[in-house]
C-alpha positions as CSV (number, residue, x, y, z in Angstrom):
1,X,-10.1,6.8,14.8
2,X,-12.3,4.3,16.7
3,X,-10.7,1.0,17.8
4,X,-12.2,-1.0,15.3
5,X,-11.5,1.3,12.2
6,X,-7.8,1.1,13.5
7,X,-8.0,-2.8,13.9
8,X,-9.3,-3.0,10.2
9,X,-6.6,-0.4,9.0
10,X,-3.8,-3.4,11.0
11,X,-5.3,-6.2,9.5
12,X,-5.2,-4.6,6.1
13,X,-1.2,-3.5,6.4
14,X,-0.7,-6.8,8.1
15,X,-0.6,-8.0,4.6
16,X,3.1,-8.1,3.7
17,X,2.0,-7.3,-0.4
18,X,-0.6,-4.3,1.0
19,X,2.1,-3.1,3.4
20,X,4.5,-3.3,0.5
21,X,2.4,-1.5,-2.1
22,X,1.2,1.1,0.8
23,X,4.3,1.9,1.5
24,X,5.8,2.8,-2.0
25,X,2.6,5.1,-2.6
26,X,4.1,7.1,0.3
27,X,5.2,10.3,-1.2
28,X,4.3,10.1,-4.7
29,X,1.9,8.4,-7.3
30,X,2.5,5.3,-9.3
31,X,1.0,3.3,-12.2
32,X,0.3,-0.1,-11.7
33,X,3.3,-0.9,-14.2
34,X,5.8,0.9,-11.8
35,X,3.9,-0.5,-8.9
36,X,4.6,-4.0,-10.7
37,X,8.0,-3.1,-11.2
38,X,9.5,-1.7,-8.2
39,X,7.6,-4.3,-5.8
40,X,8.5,-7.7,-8.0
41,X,5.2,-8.7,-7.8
42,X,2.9,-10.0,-11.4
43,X,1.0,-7.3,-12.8
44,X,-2.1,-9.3,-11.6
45,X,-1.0,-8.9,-8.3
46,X,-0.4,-5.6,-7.9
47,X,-3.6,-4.4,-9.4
48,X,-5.6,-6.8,-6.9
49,X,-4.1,-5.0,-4.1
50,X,-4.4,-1.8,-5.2
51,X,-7.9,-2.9,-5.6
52,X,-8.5,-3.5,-2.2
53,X,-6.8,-0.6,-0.7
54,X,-8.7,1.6,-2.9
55,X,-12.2,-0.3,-1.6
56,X,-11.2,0.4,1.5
57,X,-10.5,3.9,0.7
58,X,-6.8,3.6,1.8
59,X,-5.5,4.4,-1.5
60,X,-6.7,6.8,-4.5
61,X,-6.7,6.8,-8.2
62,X,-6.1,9.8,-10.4
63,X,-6.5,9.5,-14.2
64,X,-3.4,10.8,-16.1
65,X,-4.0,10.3,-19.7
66,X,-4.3,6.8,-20.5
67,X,-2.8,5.5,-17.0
68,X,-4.3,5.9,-13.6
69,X,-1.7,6.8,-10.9
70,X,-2.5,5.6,-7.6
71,X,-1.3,7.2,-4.0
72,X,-1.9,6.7,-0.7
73,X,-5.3,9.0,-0.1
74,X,-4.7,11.3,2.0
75,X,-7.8,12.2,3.5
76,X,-7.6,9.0,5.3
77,X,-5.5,11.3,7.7
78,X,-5.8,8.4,10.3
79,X,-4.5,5.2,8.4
80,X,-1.9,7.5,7.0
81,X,-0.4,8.8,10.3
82,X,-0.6,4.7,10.9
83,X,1.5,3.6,7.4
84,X,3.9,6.7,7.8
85,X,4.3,5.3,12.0
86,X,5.3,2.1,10.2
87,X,7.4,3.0,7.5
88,X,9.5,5.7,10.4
89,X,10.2,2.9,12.8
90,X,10.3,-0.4,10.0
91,X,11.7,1.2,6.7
92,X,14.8,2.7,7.5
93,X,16.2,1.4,4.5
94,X,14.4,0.0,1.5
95,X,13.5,-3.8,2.2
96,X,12.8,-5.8,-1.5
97,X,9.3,-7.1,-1.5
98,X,11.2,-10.7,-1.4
99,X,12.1,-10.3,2.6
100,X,8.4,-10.0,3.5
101,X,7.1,-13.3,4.3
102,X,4.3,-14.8,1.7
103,X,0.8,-13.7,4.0
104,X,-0.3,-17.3,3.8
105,X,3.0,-17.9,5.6
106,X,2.3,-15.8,8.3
């Protein structure tokens, strides 16, 4: 991965709601209603986020019925060798969305 792909990958994750969604797409596939659920953020939230991730081809959407179920997409082997470096060293435990600091905080 090229210096600047990685930089954009950073910037992206540097986002506590992106790193937050990213990071509970780890593993398995969720709806935006989970999504919405597990991270405490509005629905509206969440499914601007995933938005993003999946323009920037960090995340995928599979149609299941009448929900789409997003997960991390793999094929970015790169960025996900970057989110699972994070989650090993940061997310030893669980951390509620509330302990991330608001991005426009940062």
């Amino acid at each position: 991965m090229s210096g600047k792909k990685v930089a954009q990958v950073l910037k992206i994750l540097g986002n506590a709601h992106c790193l937050c969604i990213m990071l509970r797409l780890l593993g398995e596939g969720k709806t935006l209603e989970n999504l919405s659920q597990t991270t405490g953020l509005s629905p509206a939230t969440v499914t601007y986020y995933v938005n993003r991730l999946c323009q920037r081809n960090l995340v995928k959407g599979e149609r299941q019925g009448h929900q789409v179920s997003y997960s991390v997409n793999a094929e970015n082997t790169d960025a996900l060798a970057l989110l699972q470096s994070v989650a090993a060293l940061y997310c030893e435990q669980r951390v509620p969305v509330k302990s991330f600091p608001h991005p426009k905080a940062v």
